[in-house]
C-alpha positions as CSV (number, residue, x, y, z in Angstrom):
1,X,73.1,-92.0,-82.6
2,X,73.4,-90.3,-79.3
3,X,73.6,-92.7,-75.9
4,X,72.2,-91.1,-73.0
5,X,72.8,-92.7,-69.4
6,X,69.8,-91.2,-68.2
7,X,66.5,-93.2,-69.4
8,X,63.7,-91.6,-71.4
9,X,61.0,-92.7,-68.4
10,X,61.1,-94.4,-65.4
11,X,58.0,-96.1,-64.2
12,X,56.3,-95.5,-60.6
13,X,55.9,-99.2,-60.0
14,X,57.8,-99.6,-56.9
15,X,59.2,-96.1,-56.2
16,X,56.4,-94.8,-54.3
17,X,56.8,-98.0,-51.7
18,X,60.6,-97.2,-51.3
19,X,60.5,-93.5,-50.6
20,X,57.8,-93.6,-48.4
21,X,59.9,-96.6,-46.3
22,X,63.2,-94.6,-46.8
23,X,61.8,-91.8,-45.4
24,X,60.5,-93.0,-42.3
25,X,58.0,-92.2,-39.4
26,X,58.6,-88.7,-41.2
27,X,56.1,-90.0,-43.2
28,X,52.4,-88.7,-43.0
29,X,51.1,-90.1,-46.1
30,X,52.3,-91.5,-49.1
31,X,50.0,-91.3,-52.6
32,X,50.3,-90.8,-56.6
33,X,48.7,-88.0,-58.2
34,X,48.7,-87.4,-62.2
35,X,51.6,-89.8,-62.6
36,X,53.7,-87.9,-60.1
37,X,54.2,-89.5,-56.3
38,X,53.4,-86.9,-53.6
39,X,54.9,-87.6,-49.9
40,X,53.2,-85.6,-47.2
41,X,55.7,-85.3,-44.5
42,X,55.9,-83.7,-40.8
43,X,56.8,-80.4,-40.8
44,X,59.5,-80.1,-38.5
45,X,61.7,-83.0,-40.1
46,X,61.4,-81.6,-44.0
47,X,64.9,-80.6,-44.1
48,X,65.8,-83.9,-43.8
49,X,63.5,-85.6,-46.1
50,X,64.6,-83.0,-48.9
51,X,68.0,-83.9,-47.6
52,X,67.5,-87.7,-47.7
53,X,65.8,-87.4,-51.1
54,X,68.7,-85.4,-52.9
55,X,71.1,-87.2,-51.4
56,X,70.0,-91.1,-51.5
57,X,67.4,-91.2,-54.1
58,X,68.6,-89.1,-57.2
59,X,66.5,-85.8,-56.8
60,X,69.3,-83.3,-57.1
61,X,66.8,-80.3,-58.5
62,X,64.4,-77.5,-56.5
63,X,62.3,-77.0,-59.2
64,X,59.6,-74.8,-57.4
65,X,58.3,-73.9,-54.0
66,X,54.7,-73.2,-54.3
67,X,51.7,-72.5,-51.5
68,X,47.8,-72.7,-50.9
69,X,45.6,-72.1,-48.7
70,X,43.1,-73.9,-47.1
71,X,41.1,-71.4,-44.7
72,X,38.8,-73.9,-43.2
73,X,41.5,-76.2,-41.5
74,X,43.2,-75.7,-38.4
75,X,46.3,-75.7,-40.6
76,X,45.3,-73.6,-43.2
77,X,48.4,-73.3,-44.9
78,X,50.0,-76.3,-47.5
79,X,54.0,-76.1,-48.5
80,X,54.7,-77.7,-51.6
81,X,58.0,-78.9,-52.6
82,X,58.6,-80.1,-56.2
83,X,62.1,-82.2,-57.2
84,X,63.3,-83.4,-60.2
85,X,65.8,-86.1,-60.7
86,X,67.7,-85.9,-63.8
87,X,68.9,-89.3,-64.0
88,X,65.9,-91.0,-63.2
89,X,64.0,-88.2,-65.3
90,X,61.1,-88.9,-62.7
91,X,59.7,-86.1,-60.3
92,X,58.4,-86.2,-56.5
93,X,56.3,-83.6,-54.6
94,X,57.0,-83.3,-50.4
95,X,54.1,-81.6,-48.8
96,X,53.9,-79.8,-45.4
97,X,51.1,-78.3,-43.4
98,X,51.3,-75.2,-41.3
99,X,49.6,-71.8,-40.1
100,X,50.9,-68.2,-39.5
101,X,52.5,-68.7,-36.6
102,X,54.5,-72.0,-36.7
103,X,57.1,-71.6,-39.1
104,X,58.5,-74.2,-42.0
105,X,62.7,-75.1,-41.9
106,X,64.3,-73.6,-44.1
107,X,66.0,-75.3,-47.7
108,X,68.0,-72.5,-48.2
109,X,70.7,-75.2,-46.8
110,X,70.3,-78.0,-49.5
111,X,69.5,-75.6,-52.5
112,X,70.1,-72.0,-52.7
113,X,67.6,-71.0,-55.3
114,X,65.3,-71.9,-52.4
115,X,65.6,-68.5,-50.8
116,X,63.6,-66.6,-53.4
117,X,61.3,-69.2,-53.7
118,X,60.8,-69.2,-49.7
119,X,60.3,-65.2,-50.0
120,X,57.4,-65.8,-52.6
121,X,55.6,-68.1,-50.3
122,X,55.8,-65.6,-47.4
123,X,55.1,-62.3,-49.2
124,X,51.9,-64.3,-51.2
125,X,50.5,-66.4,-48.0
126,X,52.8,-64.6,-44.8
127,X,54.2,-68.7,-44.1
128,X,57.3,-68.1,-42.2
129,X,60.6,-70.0,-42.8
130,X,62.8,-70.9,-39.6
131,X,66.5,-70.3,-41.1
132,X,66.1,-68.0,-43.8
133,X,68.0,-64.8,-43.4
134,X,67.0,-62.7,-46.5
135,X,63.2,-63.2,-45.5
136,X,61.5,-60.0,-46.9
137,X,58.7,-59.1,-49.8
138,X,59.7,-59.9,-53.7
139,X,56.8,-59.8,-55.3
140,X,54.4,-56.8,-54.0
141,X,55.3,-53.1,-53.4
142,X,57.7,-51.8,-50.3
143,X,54.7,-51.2,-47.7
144,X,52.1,-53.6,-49.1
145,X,49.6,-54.7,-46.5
146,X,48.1,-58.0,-46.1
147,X,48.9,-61.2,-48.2
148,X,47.4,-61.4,-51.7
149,X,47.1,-65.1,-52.3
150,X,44.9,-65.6,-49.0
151,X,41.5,-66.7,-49.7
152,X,40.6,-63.8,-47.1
153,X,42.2,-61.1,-48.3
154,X,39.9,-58.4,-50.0
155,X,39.7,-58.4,-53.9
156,X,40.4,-54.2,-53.5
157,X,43.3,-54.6,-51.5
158,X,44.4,-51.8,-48.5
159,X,45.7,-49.0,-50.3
160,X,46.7,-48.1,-53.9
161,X,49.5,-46.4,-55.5
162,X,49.5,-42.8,-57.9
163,X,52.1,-40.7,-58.2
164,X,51.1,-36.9,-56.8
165,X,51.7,-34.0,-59.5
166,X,52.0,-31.5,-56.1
167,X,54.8,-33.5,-54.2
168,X,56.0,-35.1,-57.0
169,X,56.7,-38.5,-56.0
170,X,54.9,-41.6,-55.7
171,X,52.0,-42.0,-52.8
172,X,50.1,-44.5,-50.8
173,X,46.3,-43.7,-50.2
174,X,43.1,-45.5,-48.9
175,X,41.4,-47.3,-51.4
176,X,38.4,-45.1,-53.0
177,X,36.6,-47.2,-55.5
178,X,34.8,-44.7,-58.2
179,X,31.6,-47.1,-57.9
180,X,30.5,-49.8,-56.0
181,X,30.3,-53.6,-56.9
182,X,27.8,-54.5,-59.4
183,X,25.8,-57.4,-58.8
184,X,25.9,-59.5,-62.1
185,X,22.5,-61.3,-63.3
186,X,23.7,-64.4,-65.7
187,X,20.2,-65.6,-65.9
188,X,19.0,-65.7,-69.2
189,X,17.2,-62.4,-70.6
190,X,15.1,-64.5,-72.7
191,X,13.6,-66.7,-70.2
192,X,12.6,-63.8,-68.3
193,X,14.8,-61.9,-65.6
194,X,13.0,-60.9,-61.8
195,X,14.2,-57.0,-62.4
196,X,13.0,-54.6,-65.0
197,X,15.4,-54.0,-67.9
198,X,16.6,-50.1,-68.8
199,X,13.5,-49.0,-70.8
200,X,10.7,-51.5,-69.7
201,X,9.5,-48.9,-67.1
202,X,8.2,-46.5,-70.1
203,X,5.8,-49.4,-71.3
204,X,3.6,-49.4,-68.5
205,X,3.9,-53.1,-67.6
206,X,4.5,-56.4,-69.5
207,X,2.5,-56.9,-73.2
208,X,-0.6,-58.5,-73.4
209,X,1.3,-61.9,-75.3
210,X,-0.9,-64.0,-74.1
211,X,-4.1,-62.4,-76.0
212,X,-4.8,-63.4,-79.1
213,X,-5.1,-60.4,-82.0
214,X,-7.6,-60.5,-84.0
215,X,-9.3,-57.8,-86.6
216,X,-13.0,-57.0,-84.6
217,X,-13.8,-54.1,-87.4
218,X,-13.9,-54.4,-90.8
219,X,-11.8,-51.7,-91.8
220,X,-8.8,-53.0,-89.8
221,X,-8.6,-56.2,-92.8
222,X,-8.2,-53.4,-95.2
223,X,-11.7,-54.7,-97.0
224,X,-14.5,-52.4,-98.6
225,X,-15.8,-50.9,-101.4
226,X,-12.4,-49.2,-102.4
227,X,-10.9,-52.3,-102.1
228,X,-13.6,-54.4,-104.5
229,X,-13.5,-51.4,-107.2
230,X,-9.7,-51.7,-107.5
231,X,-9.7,-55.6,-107.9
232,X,-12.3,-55.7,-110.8
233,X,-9.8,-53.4,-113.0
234,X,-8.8,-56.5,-115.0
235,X,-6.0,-55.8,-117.4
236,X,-7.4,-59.3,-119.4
237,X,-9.4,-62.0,-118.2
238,X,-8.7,-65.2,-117.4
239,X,-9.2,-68.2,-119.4
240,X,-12.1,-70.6,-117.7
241,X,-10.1,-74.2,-119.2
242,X,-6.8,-73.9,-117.3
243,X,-5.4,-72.4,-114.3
244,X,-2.2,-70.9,-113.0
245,X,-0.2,-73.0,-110.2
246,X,-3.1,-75.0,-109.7
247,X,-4.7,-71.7,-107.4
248,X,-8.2,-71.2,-109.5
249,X,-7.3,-68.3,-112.0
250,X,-7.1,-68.9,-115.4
251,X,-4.1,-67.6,-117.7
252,X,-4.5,-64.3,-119.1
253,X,-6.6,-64.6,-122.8
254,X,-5.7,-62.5,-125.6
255,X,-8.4,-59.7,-125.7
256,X,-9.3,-57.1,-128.8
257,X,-9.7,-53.4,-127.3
258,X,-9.8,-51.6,-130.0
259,X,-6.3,-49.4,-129.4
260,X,-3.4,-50.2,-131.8
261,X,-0.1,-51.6,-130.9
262,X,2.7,-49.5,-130.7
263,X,5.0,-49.8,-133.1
264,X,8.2,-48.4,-133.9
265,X,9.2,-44.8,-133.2
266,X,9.1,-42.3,-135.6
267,X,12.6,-41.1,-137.1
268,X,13.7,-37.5,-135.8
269,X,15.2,-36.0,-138.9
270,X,14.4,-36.7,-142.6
271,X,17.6,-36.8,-144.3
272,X,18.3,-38.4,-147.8
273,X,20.5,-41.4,-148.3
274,X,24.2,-40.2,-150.0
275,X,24.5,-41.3,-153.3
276,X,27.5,-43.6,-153.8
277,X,30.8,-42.9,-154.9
278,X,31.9,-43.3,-158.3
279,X,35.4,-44.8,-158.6
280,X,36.1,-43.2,-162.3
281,X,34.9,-39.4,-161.0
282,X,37.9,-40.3,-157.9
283,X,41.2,-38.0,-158.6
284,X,44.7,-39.2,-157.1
285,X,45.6,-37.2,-154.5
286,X,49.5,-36.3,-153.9
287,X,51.0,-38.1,-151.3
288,X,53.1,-36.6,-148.4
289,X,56.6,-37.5,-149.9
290,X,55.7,-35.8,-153.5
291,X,54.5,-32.9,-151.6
292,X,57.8,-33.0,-149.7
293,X,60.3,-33.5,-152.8
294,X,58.5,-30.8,-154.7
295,X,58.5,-28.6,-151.7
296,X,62.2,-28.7,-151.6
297,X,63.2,-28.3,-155.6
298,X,61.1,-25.2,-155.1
299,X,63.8,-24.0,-152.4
C-alpha cells in the first residue's frame, strides 16, 4: 500500500473563516458555494491575495481564469480565479468586479500560464489586464470585431469570412443573411395555434366540429328495397331453440334442396391396373463384371 502525504479530502469547516481573516480588508465578501469557498476581493489588491494564497495557504495551482458578464450592473464584468492546492487537495475561487475601462492586475507575475488565460478573458469579454505584455486575440480571427461572450453582442456577428475564387485569398465582408429570422411558435398545434397552418387557407375556414352528423335521407344509411332483397337470400335458416352469441339468430339448420352433394372428381384417364410380376417367368440378368470378363477373353 501506497502512503500519500497529501489527504484524500479536507473539510471546509474552518477554512473559509481563516482565508477570509488572512486576507484582510481586501476582503469584500466571503461565502461557500457547491462545496467550494469563493472570496470576492477588491480589484486593485488581487495580485496580492493570489499572492498571499499561493504563498501562505497551500494554493500553488492556476487552474483557470474564466469571465461573465452581468450587463445590468454598473460593473458589468465578473473575474473569476480558480486555485487548487495539491496538498490540501481542496480548491478556492477569488472573484473581482470590473467594466471596460478599469482594468484587472495582472497574474502573469505569480503564474505564467496566466497569460493565455488573461488573453481569453479579453478577446471573449474586452476586460483589460494592467501588466500583461502579450495582451492580444487567441481565440477569434485577426480583425474580429466586437467581443463574442458579451450578452450584447449580436448573435450574426460584424462580418464573415469566405475565401474569394477571383483574388484568391481569404476575405472579410458585411454580414448578408440569405433569410431573415424566423419567429418560432412552440405552442402546441393541437390545442389550436392563432395563425393559419400551410394548407388551411384552401379549406375555406375551420370545420363545422361542433355540429353533430347525422343521416337526414334515407338513402345516406344505405337502407331500401335493394338492401331488404339481398338480406332475405338465406343460405339456411336458423333454428328458432337456440341462438348464436346470445345476439337473437339461431344456428344454421340442416335443409333438403333437392341438389346432390358433390362428391369426388371423376378420374382423367381410364387405364388398367398392371398385372403383377411372376417371380418364376423373371430371367437373371448378367451383371457388369461378367459382361466385363467376357468382354476381355473376347479380346
Amino acid at each position: 500500500m501506497v502512503l500519500h502525504p497529501a489527504p484524500r479530502f479536507v473539510t471546509g469547516a474552518g477554512m473559509m473563516e481563516a482565508l477570509a481573516t488572512s486576507v484582510g480588508v481586501n476582503l469584500v465578501h466571503a461565502q461557500e458555494e457547491h462545496g467550494e469557498i469563493l472570496l470576492t476581493v477588491h480589484r486593485d489588491a488581487v495580485e496580492d491575495v493570489l499572492r498571499l494564497l499561493r504563498d501562505e495557504h497551500e494554493f500553488q495551482q492556476l487552474m483557470e481564469i474564466a469571465g461573465v458578464d452581468f450587463p445590468g450592473r454598473a460593473e458589468r464584468f465578473e473575474v473569476v480565479y480558480m486555485l487548487l492546492s495539491v496538498t490540501r487537495n481542496t480548491r478556492v475561487m477569488v472573484k473581482v468586479m470590473t467594466d471596460e475601462n478599469h482594468p484587472v492586475p495582472t497574474a502573469t507575475r505569480l503564474w505564467p500560464n496566466a497569460g493565455w488565460l488573461e488573453r481569453e478573458v479579453f478577446d471573449m469579454y474586452g476586460v483589460l489586464f494592467d501588466g500583461n505584455t502579450d495582451l492580444r486575440r487567441i481565440l477569434t480571427d485577426y480583425g474580429f470585431e466586437g467581443h463574442p461572450f458579451r450578452k450584447d453582442f449580436p448573435l450574426t456577428g460584424y462580418s464573415e469570412m469566405r475565401y474569394s475564387e477571383e483574388d484568391k485569398r481569404v476575405i472579410y465582408e458585411p454580414v448578408k443573411l440569405s433569410q431573415e429570422f424566423r419567429s418560432f411558435e412552440f405552442a402546441s398545434p393541437w390545442e389550436g395555434a392563432d395563425y393559419v397552418l400551410p394548407g388551411d387557407e384552401k379549406a375555406g375556414g375551420p370545420p363545422p366540429v361542433n355540429e353533430v352528423k347525422v343521416t337526414e335521407k334515407r338513402a345516406e344509411t344505405g337502407a331500401g328495397d335493394p338492401a331488404n332483397v339481398k338480406a332475405a337470400e338465406h343460405v339456411a335458416r336458423g333454428s328458432d331453440s337456440s341462438t348464436v352469441a346470445g345476439q337473437g339468430q339461431g344456428e344454421p339448420v340442416p335443409e333438403e334442396t333437392g341438389t346432390k352433394a358433390p362428391g369426388a372428381p371423376e378420374p382423367t384417364e381410364d387405364r388398367p391396373d398392371r398385372a403383377p410380376r411372376d417371380e418364376d417367368d423373371a430371367a437373371d440378368t448378367p451383371g457388369a463384371t461378367d459382361i466385363a470378363t467376357e468382354s476381355e477373353g473376347k479380346d
